[in-house]
KOLSE-880032 format. One record per residue: residue number from 1; residue in one letter; x, y, z of N, C-alpha, C in turn. Coordinates in Angstrom, 3 decimals. Layout:
<atoms>
<NUM,'A',<X,Y,Z>,<X,Y,Z>,<X,Y,Z>>;
...
</atoms>
This chain:
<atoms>
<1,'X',<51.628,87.004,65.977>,<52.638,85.984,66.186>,<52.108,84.603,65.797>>;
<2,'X',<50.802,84.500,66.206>,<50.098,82.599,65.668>,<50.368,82.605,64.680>>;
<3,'X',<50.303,83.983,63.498>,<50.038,83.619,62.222>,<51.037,83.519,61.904>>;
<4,'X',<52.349,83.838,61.900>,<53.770,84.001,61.612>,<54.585,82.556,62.298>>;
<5,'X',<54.215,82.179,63.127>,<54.192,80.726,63.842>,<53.064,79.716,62.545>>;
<6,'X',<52.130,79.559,62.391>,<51.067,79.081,61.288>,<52.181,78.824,59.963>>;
<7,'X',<52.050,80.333,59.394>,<53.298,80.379,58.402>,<54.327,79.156,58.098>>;
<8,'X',<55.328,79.506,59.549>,<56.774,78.737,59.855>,<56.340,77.078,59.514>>;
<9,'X',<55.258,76.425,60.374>,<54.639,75.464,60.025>,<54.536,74.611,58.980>>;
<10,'X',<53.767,75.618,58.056>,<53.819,75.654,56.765>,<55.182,75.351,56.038>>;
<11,'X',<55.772,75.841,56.151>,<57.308,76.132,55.322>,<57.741,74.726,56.121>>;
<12,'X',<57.648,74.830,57.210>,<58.375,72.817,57.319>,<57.766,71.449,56.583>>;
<13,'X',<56.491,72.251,56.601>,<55.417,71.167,55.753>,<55.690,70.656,54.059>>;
<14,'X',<56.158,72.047,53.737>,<56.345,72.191,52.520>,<57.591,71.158,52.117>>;
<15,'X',<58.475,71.502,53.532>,<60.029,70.793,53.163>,<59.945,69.568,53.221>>;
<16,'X',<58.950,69.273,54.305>,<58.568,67.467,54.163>,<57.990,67.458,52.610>>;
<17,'X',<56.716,67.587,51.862>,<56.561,67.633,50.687>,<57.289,67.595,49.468>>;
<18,'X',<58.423,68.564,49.446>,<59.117,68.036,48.544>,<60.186,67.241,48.917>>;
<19,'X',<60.705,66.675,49.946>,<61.385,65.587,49.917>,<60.562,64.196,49.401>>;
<20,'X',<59.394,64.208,49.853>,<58.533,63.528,49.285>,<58.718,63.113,47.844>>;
<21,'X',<58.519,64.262,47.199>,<58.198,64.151,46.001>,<59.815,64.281,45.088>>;
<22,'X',<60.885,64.279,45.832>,<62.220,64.444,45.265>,<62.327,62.570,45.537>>;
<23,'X',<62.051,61.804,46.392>,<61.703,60.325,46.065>,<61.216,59.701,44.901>>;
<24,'X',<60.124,60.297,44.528>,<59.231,60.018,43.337>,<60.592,60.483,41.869>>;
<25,'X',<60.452,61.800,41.837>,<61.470,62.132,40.702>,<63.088,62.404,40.303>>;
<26,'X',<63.312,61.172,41.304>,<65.138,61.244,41.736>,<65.512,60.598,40.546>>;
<27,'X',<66.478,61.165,40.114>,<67.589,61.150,38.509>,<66.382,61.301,37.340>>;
<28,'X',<64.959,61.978,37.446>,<64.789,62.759,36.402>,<64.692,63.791,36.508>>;
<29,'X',<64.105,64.664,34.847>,<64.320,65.843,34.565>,<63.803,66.618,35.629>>;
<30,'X',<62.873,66.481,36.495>,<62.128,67.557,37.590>,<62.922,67.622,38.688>>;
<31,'X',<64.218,66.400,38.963>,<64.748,66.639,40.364>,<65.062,68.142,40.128>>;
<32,'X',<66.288,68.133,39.569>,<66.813,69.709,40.147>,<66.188,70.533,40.642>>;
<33,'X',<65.301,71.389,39.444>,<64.257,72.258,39.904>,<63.068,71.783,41.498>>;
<34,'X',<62.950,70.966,41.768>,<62.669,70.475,43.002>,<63.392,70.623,44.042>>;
<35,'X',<64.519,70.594,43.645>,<65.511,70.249,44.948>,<66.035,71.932,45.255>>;
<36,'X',<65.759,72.522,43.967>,<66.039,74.290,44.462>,<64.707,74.722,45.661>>;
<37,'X',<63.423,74.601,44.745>,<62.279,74.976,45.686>,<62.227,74.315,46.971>>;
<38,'X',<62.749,72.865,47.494>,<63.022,72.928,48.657>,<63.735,73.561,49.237>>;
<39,'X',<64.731,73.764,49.158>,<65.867,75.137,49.523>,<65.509,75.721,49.605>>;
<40,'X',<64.702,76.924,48.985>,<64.425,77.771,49.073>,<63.224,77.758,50.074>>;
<41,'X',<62.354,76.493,50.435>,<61.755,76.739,51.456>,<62.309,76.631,52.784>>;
<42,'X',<63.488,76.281,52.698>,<64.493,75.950,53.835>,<65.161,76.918,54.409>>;
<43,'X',<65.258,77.996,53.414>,<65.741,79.109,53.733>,<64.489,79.875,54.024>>;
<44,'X',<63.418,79.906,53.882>,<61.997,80.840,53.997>,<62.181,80.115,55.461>>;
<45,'X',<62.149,78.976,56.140>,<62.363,78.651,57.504>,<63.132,79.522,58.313>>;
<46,'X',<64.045,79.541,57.664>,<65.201,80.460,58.809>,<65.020,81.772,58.556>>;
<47,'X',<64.229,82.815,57.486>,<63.940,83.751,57.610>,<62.499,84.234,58.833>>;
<48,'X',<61.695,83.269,58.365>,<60.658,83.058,59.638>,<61.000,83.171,60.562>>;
<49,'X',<61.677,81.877,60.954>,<62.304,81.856,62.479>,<63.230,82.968,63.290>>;
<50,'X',<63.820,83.835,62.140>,<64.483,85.033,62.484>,<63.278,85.972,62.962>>;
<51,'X',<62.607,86.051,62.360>,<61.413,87.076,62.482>,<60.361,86.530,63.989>>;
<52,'X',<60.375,85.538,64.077>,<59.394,84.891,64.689>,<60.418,85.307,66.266>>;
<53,'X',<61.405,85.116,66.510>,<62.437,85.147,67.674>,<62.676,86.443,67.385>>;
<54,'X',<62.801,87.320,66.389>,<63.114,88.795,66.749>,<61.894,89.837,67.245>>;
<55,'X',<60.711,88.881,67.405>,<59.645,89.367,67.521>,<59.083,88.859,68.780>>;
<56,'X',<59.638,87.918,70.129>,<59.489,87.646,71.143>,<59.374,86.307,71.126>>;
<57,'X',<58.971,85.388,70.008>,<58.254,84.472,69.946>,<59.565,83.399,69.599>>;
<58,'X',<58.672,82.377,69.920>,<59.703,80.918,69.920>,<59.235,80.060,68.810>>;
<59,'X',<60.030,79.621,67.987>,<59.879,78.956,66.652>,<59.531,77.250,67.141>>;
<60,'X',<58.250,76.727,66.475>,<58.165,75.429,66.778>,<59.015,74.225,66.227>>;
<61,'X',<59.222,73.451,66.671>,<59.848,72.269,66.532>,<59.629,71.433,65.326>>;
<62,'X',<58.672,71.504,65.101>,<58.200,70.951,64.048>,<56.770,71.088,63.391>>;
<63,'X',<56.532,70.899,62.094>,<55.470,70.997,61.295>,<54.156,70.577,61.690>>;
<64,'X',<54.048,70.197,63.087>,<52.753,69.519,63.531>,<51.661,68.581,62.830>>;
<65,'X',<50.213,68.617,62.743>,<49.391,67.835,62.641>,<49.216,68.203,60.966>>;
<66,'X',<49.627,69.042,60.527>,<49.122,69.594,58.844>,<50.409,69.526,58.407>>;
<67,'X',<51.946,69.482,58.534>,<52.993,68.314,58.289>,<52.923,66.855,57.660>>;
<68,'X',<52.006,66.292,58.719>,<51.840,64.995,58.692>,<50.493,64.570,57.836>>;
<69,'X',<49.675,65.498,57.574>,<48.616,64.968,56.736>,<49.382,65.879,55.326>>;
<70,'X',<50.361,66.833,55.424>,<50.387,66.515,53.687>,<51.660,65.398,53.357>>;
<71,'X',<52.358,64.787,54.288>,<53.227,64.331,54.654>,<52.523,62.631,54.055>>;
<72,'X',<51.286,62.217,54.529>,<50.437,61.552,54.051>,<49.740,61.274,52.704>>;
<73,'X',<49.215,62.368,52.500>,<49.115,62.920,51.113>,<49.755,62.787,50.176>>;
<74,'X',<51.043,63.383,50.563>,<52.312,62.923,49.455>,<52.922,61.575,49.113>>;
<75,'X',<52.721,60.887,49.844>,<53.167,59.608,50.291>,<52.181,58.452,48.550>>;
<76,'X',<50.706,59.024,48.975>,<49.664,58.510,48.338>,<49.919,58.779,46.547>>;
<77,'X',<50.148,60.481,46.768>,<50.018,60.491,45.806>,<51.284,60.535,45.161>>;
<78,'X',<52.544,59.932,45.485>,<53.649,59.610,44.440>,<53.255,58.449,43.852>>;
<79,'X',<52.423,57.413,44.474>,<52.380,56.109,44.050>,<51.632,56.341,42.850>>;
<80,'X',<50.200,57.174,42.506>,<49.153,57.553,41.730>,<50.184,57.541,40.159>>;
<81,'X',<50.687,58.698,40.281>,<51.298,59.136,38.762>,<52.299,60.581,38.801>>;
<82,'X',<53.058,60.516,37.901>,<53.597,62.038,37.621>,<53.093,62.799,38.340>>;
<83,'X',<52.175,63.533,37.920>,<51.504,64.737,38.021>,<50.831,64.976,39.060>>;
<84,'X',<50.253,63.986,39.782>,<49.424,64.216,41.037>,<50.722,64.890,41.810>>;
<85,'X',<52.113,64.021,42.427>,<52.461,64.873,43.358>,<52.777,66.373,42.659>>;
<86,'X',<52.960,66.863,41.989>,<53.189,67.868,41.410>,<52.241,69.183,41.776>>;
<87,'X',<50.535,68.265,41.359>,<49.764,68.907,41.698>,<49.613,69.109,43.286>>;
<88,'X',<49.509,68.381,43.890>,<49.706,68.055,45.552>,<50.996,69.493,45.959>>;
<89,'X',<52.090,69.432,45.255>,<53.333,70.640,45.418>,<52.387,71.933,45.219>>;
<90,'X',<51.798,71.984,43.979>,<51.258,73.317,43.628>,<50.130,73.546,44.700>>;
<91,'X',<49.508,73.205,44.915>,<48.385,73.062,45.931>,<48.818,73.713,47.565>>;
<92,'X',<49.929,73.052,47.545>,<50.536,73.705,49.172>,<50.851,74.964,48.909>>;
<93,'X',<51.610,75.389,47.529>,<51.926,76.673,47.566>,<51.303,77.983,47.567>>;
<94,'X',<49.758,77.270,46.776>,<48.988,78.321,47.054>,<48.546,78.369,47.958>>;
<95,'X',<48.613,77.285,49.241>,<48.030,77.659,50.864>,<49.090,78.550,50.874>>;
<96,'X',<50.306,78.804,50.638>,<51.634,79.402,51.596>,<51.202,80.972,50.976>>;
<97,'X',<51.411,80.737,49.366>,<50.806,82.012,49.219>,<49.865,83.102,49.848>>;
<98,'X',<48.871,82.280,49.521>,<47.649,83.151,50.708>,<47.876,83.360,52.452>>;
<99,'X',<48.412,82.313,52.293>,<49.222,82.677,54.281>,<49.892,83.927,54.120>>;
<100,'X',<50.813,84.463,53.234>,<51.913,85.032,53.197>,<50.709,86.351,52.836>>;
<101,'X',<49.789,86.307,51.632>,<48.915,87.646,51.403>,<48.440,87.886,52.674>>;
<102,'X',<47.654,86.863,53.541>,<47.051,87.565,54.640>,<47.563,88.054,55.308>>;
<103,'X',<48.822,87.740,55.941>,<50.044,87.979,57.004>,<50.027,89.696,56.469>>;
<104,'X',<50.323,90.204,55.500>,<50.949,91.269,54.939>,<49.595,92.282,55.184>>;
<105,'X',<48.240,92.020,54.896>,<47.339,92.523,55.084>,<46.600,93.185,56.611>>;
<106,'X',<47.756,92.709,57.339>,<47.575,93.431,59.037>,<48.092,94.860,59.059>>;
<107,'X',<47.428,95.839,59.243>,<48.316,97.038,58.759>,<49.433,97.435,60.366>>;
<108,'X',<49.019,96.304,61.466>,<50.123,97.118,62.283>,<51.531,96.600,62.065>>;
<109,'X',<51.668,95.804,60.893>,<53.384,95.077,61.042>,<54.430,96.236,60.800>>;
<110,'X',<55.524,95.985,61.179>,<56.716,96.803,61.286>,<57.148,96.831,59.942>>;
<111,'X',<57.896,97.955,59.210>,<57.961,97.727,57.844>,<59.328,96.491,57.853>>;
<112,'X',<59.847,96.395,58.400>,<60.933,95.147,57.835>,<60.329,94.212,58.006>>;
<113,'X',<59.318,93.787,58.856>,<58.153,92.460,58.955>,<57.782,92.266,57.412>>;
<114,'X',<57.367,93.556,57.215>,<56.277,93.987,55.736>,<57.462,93.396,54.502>>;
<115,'X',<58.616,94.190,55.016>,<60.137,93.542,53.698>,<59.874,92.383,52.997>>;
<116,'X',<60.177,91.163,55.232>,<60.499,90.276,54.668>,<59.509,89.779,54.280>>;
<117,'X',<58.546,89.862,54.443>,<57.277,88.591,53.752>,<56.345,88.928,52.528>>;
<118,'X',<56.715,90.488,51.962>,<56.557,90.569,50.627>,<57.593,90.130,49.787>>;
<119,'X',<58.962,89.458,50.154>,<59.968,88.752,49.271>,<59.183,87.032,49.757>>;
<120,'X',<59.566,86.740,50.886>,<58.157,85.411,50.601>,<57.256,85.491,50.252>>;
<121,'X',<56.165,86.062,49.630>,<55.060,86.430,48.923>,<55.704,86.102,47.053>>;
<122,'X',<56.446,87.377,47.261>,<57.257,87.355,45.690>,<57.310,85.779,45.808>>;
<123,'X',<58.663,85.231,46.636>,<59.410,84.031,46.385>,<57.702,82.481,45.965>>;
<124,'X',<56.530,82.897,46.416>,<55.831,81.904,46.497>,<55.262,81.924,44.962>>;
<125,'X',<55.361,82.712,44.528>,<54.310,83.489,43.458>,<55.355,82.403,42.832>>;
<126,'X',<56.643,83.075,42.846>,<57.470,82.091,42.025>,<57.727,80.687,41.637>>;
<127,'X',<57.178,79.851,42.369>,<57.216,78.403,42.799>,<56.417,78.347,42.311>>;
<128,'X',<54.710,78.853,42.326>,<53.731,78.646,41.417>,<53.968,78.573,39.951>>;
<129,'X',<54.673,79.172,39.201>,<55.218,79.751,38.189>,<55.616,78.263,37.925>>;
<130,'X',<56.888,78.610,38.388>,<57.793,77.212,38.496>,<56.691,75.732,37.982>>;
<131,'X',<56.479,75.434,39.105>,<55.311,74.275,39.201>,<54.277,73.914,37.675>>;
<132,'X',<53.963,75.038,37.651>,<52.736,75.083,36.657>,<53.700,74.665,35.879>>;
<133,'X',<54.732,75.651,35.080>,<55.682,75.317,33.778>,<55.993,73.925,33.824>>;
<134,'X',<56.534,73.164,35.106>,<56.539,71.734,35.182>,<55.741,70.561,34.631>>;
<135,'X',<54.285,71.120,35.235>,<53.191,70.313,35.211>,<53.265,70.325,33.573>>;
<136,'X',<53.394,71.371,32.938>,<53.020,71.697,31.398>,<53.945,70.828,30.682>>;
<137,'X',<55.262,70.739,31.279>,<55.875,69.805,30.701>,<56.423,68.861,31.004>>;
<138,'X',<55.522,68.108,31.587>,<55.483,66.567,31.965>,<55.741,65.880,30.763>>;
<139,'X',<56.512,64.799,30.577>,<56.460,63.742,29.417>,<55.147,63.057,29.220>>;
<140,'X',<54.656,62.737,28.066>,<53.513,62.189,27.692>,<53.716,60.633,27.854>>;
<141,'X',<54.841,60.600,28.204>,<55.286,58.854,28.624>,<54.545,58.182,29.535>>;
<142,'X',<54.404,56.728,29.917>,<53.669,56.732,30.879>,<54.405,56.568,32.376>>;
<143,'X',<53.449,56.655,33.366>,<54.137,57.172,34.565>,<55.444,56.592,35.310>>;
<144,'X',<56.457,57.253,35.540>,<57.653,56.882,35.836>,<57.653,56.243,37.462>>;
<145,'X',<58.420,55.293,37.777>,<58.064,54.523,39.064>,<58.493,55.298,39.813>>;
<146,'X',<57.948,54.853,41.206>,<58.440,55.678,42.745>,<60.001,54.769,43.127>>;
<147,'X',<60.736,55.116,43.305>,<62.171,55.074,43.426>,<62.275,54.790,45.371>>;
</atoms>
């Protein structure tokens, strides 16, 4: 349950992050695709939280102390350039990723436990994907202001 609670965490962290970074790239080419992967971590929230309450446990309130330091983080690095928050995005996902591999690697979970968090596993892999293709095609322009 900590780790599935840990997880949930995560996924609020994430949602602070890219609002973050949907500041930085509002009315250019990266909003959209940004503004899906938050969603979609928004919805990885309420799949958690389903799991987390169908499993005895009580979903936290909020993203706590690792919220607020990437919450920080992000903050810093929209001012930097393009690409840092980007990189800063990709960076969380591979924490979520590996949260999501280890989670799956407990062999006593229930197989619909196992379902849902090999489709968050899938869904993270994807965002990586996502991200990277982004980073690759950043404009060679120079860096666009924080909004």
């Amino acid at each position: 349950m900590d780790s599935l609670v840990s997880q949930y965490r995560g996924e609020l962290s994430a949602i602070e992050a890219y609002d973050r970074a949907l500041q930085k790239f509002s009315g250019q080419p990266e909003e959209n695709a940004l503004l899906q992967l938050r969603d979609e971590h928004r919805a990885a929230v309420r799949r958690l939280g389903a799991l987390i309450r169908n499993h005895g446990g009580v979903e936290p309130e909020g993203s706590g102390v690792w919220g607020s330091l990437a919450t920080g983080i992000e903050r810093l690095a929209s001012i930097v350039n393009d690409e840092v928050p980007l990189r800063v995005l990709h960076r969380g996902e591979v924490v979520g990723y590996e949260g999501y591999a280890k989670l799956l690697a407990d062999p006593l979970l229930s197989p619909d436990v196992v379902q849902e968090l090999q489709a968050l596993l899938d869904q993270s892999q994807n965002h990586l994907a996502r991200l990277e293709t982004m980073l690759q095609e950043l404009p060679a322009a120079p860096n666009r202001p924080m909004i």
